[in-house]
C-alpha positions as CSV (number, residue, x, y, z in Angstrom):
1,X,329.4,231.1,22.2
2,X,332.1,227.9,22.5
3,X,335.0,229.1,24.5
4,X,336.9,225.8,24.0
5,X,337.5,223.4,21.0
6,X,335.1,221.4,19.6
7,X,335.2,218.0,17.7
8,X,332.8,216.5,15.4
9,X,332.4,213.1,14.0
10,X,331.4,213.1,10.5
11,X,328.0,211.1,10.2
12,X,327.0,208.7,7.2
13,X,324.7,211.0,6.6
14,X,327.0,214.2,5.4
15,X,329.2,211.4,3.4
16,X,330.6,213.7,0.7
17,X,329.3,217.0,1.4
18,X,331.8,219.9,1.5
19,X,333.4,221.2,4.3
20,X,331.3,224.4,4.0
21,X,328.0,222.9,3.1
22,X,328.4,220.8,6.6
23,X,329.2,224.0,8.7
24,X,325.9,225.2,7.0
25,X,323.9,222.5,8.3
26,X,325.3,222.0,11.8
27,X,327.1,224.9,12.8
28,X,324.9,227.8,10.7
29,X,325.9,230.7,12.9
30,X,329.5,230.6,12.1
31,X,329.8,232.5,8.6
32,X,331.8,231.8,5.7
33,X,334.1,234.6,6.0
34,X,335.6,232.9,9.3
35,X,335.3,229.4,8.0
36,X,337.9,230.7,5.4
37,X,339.9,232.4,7.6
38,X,339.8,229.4,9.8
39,X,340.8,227.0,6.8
40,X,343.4,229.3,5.7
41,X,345.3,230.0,9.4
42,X,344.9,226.3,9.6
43,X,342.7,226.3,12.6
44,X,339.8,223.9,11.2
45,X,341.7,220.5,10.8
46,X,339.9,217.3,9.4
47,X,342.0,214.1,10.6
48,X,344.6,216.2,11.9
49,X,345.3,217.4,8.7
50,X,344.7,221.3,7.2
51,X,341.3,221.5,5.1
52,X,339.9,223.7,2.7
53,X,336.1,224.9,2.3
54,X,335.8,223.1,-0.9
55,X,337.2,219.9,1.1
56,X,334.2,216.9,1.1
57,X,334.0,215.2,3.9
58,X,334.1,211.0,4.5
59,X,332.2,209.3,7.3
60,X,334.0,208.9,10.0
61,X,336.1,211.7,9.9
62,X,336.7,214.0,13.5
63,X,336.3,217.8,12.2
64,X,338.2,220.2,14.8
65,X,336.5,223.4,15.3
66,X,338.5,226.0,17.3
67,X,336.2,228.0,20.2
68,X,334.2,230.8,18.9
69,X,333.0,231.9,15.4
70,X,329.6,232.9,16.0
71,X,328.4,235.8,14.0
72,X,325.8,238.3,16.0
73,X,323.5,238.0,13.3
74,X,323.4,234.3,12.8
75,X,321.8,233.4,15.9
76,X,321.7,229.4,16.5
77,X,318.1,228.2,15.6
78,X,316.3,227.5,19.3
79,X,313.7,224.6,19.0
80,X,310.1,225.6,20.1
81,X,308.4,224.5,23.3
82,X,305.3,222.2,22.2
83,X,302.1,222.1,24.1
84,X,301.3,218.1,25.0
85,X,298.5,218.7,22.9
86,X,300.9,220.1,19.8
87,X,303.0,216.8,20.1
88,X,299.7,214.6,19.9
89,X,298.7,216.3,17.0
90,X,302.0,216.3,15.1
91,X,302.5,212.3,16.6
92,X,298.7,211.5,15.2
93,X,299.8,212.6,11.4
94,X,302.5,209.9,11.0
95,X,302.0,206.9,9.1
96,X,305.3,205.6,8.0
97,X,308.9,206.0,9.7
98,X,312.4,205.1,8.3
99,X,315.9,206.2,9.3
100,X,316.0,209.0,6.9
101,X,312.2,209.7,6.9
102,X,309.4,210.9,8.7
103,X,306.1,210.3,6.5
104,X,302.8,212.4,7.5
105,X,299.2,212.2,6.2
106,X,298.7,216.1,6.5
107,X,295.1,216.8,7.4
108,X,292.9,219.6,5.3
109,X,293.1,222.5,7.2
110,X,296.2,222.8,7.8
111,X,299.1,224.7,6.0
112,X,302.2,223.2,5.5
113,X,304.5,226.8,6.1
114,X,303.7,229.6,7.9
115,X,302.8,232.6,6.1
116,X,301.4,236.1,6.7
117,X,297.9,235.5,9.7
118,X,299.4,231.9,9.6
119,X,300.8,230.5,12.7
120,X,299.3,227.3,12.8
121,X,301.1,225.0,10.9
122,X,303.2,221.8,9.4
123,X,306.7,222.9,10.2
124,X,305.6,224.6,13.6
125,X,304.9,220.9,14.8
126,X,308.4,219.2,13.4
127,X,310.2,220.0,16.8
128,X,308.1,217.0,18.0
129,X,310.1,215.1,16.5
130,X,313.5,215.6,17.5
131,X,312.9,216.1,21.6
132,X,316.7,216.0,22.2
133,X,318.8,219.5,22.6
134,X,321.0,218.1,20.0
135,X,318.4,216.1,18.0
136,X,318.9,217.6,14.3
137,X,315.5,219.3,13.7
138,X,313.5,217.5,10.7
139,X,312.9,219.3,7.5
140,X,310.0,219.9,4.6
141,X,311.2,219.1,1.5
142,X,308.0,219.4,-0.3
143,X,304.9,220.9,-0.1
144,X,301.2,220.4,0.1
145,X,298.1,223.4,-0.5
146,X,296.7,224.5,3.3
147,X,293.4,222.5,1.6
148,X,295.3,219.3,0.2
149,X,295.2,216.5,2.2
150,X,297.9,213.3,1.9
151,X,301.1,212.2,1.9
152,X,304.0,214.9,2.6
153,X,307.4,213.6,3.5
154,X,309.5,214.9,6.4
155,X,313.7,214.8,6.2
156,X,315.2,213.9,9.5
157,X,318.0,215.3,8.8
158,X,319.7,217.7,6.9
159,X,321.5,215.3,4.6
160,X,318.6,213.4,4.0
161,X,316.2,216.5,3.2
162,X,318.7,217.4,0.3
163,X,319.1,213.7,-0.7
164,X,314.6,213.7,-0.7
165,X,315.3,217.4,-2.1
166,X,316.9,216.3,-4.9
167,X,314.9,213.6,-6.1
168,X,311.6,215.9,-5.8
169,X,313.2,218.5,-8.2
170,X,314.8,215.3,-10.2
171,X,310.9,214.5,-10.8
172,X,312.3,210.4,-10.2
173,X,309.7,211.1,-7.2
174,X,306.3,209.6,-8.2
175,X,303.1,211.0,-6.6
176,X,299.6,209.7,-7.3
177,X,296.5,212.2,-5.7
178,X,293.0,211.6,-6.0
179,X,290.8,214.1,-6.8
180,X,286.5,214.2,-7.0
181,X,286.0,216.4,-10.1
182,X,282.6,218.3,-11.7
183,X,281.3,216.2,-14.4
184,X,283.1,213.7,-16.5
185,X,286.2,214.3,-19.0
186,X,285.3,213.4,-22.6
187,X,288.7,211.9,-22.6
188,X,289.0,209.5,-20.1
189,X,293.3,209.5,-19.4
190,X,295.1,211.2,-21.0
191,X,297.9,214.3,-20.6
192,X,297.3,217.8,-19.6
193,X,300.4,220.2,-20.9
194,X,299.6,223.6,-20.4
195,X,302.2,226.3,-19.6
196,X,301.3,228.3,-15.9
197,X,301.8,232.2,-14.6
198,X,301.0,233.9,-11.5
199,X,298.2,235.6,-12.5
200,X,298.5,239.3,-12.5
201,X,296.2,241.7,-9.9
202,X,296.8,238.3,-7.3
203,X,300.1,239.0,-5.8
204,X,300.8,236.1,-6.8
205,X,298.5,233.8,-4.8
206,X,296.6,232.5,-7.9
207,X,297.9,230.9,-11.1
208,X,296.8,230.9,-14.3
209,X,297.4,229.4,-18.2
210,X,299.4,231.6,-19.9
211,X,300.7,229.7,-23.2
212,X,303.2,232.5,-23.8
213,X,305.1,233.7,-20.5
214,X,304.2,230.5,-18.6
215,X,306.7,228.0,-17.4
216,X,305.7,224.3,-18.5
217,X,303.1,222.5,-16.6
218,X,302.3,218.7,-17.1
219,X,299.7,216.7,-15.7
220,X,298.6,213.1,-16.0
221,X,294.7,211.9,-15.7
222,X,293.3,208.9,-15.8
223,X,289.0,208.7,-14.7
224,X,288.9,205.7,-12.0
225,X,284.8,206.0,-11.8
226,X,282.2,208.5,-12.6
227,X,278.9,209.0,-11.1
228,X,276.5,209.5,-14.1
229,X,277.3,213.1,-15.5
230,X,277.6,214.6,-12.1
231,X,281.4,213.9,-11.2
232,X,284.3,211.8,-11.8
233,X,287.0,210.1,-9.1
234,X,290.4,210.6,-10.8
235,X,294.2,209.7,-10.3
236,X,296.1,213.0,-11.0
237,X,300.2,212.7,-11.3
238,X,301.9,215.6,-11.7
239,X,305.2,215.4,-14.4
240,X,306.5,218.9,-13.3
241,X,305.6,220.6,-9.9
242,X,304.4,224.1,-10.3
243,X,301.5,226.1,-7.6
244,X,298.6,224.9,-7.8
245,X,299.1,223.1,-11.2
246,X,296.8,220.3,-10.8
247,X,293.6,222.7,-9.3
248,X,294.3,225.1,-12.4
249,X,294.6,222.2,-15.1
250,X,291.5,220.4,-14.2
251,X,289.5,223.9,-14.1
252,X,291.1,224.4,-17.5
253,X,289.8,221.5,-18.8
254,X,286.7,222.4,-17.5
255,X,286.2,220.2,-14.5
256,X,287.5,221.7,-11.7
257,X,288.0,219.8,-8.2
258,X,285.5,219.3,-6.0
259,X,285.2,222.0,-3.3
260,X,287.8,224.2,-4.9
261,X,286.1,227.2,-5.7
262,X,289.2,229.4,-6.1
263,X,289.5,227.7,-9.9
264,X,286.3,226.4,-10.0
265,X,284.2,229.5,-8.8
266,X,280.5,228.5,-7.8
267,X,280.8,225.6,-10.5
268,X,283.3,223.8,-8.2
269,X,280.3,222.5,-5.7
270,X,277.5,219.9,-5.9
271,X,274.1,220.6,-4.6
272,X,272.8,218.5,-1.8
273,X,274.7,216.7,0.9
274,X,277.9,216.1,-0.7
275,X,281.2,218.5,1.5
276,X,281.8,221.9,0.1
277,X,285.6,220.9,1.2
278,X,288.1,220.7,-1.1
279,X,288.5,217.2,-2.6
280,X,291.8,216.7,-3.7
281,X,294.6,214.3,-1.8
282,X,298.0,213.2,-2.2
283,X,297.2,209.6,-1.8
284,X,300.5,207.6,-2.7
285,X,304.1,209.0,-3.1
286,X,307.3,206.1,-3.7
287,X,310.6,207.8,-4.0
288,X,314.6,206.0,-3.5
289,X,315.8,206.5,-0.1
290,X,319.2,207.7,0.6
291,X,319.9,204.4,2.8
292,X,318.7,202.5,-0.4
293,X,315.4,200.9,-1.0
294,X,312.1,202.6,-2.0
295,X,310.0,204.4,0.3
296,X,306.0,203.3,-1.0
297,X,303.5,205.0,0.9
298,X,299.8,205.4,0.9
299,X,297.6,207.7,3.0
300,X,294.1,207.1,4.4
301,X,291.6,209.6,2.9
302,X,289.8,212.2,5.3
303,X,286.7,212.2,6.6
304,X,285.2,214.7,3.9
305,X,286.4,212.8,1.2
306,X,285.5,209.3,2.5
307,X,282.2,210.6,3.3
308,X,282.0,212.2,-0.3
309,X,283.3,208.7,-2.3
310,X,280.6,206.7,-0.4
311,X,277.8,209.4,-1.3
312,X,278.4,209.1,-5.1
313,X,279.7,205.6,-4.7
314,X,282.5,205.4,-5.4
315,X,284.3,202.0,-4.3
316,X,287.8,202.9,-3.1
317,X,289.2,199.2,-3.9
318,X,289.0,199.8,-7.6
319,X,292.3,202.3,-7.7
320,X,295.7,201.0,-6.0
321,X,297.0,204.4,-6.9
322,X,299.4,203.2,-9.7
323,X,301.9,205.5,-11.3
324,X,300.6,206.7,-14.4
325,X,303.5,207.9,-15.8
326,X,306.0,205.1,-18.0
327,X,308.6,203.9,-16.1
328,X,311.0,205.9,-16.1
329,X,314.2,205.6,-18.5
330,X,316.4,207.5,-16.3
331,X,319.9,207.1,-17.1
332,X,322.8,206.9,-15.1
333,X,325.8,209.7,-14.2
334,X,327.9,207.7,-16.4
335,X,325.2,207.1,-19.1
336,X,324.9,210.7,-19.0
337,X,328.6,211.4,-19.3
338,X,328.8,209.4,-22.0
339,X,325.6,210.7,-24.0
340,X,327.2,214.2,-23.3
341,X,330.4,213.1,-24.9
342,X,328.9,211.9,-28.0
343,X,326.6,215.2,-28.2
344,X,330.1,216.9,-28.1
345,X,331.7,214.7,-30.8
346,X,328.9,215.3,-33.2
347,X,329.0,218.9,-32.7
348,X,332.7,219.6,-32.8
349,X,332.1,217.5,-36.5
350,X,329.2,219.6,-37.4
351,X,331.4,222.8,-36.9
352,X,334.4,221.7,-38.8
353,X,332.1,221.2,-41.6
354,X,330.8,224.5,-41.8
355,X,334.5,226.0,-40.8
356,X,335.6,224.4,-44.0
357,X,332.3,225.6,-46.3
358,X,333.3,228.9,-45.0
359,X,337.1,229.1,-45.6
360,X,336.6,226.7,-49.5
361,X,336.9,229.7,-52.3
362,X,333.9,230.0,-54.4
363,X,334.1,227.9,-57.7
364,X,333.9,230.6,-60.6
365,X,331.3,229.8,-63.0
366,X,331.7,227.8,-65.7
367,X,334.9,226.5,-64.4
368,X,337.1,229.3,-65.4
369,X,339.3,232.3,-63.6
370,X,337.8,235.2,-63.0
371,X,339.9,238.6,-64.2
């Protein structure tokens, strides 16, 4: 616990988050409650001057923090001590670096979280990457399957990961996997819109269709190759982000991913040589960078799936891993003002039309009074 005042410099990256949001990121021990009390007593001062919770911030700025605050039960978060042979493996995964960005090609194998019997994972590794005591810890801000291999993007720091955050849940993120499926789709690109569930008696660890409780799931497919009757390479980009979606749309179309036999069952596997492994990587993701300028990435394949494209030869040079969506028409905050202005307009006339149907007196027939 601080037993003397503090003083923070506000960083470019926290430019014009709230006063309460930035005590959340850097200082999460101290609660709310005393934030506000703090604000109100005048005690947390921004420039010298008083400051409320709702306050944003500006680069720049010193933030005065009197001594104290820490709540019992929000203990500080204490990075992990890595093994050299931990910090090899998380320094092996990276294949792109920017100031807001830490880009990994996650291996198969290996889960992104940790979960219930899983303690081997992504996020345990992260602390690799910020060896400092007062490093800011990077952060996940999306999320790859334990079996998916590919590119998964790590936030350096807290403004960043809800800059990244943002953009993933914005869908302006464009992510390209390729997948080896069973057999060839009749159709060779196309969309796949087909609403998703947890399916029940799973505890929630499988997903399902379910066209009437299921939230909306879209999928773009486009065939790259095919090996006679026997598989297909595709490109897969996902238009919304639900679990599992792409594993559960290409089993619903009745070619299930390679290796996946948790959608695919005993028909998700090719006799003879070719990897009972799951075939399914996040090959290329470009996405806007809070610095400005696009981040375009591509990741190697693994071993597996290497091994597998050669085997049913596949020639990897014939797919750049385009986009397969349009480009996107996405509009600005004041395009969007001013859409939401002229929705508002024509509504406000639609209702004064029907205000004045309602409140005209019928018109007697034949154009006389009625006694």
């Amino acid at each position: 616990m601080s037993d003397s005042v503090r003083q923070f410099t506000v960083q470019p990256d926290d430019d014009g988050v709230r006063l309460d949001r930035w005590f959340k990121r850097h200082l999460p021990q101290i609660g709310f409650a005393t934030i506000s009390k703090w604000a109100r007593t005048g005690q947390i001062r921004v420039d010298g001057g008083r400051a409320k919770p709702e306050d944003r911030l500006a680069a720049g700025q010193i933030v005065r923090v009197p001594p104290g605050g820490e709540a019992p039960h929000r203990k500080q978060v204490t990075k992990r001590e890595l093994t050299a042979e931990e910090i090899a493996e998380a320094q092996a995964m990276v294949i792109a670096q920017t100031r807001s960005a830490i880009v990994l090609n996650k291996p198969p194998g290996l889960a992104t979280q940790g979960g219930t019997k899983t303690h081997r994972h992504v996020d345990g590794l992260l602390d690799a990457f910020a060896p400092g005591e007062d490093d800011p810890r990077p952060r996940l801000v999306h999320r790859l399957d334990k079996d998916t291999s590919g590119v998964l993007l790590v936030a350096r720091t807290p403004g960043s990961a809800a800059s990244y955050s943002r953009r993933f849940s914005g869908r302006s993120a464009k992510k390209v996997y390729w997948a080896l499926v069973i057999g060839v789709p009749d159709v060779p690109e196309g969309t796949i819109d087909a609403p998703l569930a947890k399916q029940p008696g799973t505890g929630g660890e499988k997903m399902h269709v379910d066209e009437e409780n299921g939230q909306r799931a879209v999928t773009r497919y486009r065939v790259v190759d095919k090996a006679a009757k026997r598989a297909a390479w595709v490109e897969l980009e996902p238009m919304t982000g639900r679990t599992h979606q792409l594993r559960v749309h290409m089993a619903a179309i009745g070619h299930p991913i390679l290796g996946d036999g948790k959608y695919g069952g005993q028909d998700a596997f090719l006799t003879g040589s070719v990897s009972r492994k799951m075939h399914l990587h996040a090959r290329r993701l470009i996405i806007e960078q809070p610095e400005g300028g696009k981040l375009d990435v591509t990741a190697d394949l693994p071993e597996h799936f290497a091994a597998s494209m050669e085997q049913l030869g596949f020639d990897p040079a014939l797919s750049n891993a385009e986009p397969l969506r349009e480009e996107s028409n996405e509009r600005t905050p004041a395009e969007k003002k001013q859409a939401a202005r002229a929705y508002a307009k024509q509504y406000r006339r639609g209702r004064r039309g029907e205000r004045r149907s309602r409140g005209a007196a019928p018109k007697p027939k034949g154009g006389g009074m009625r006694k």
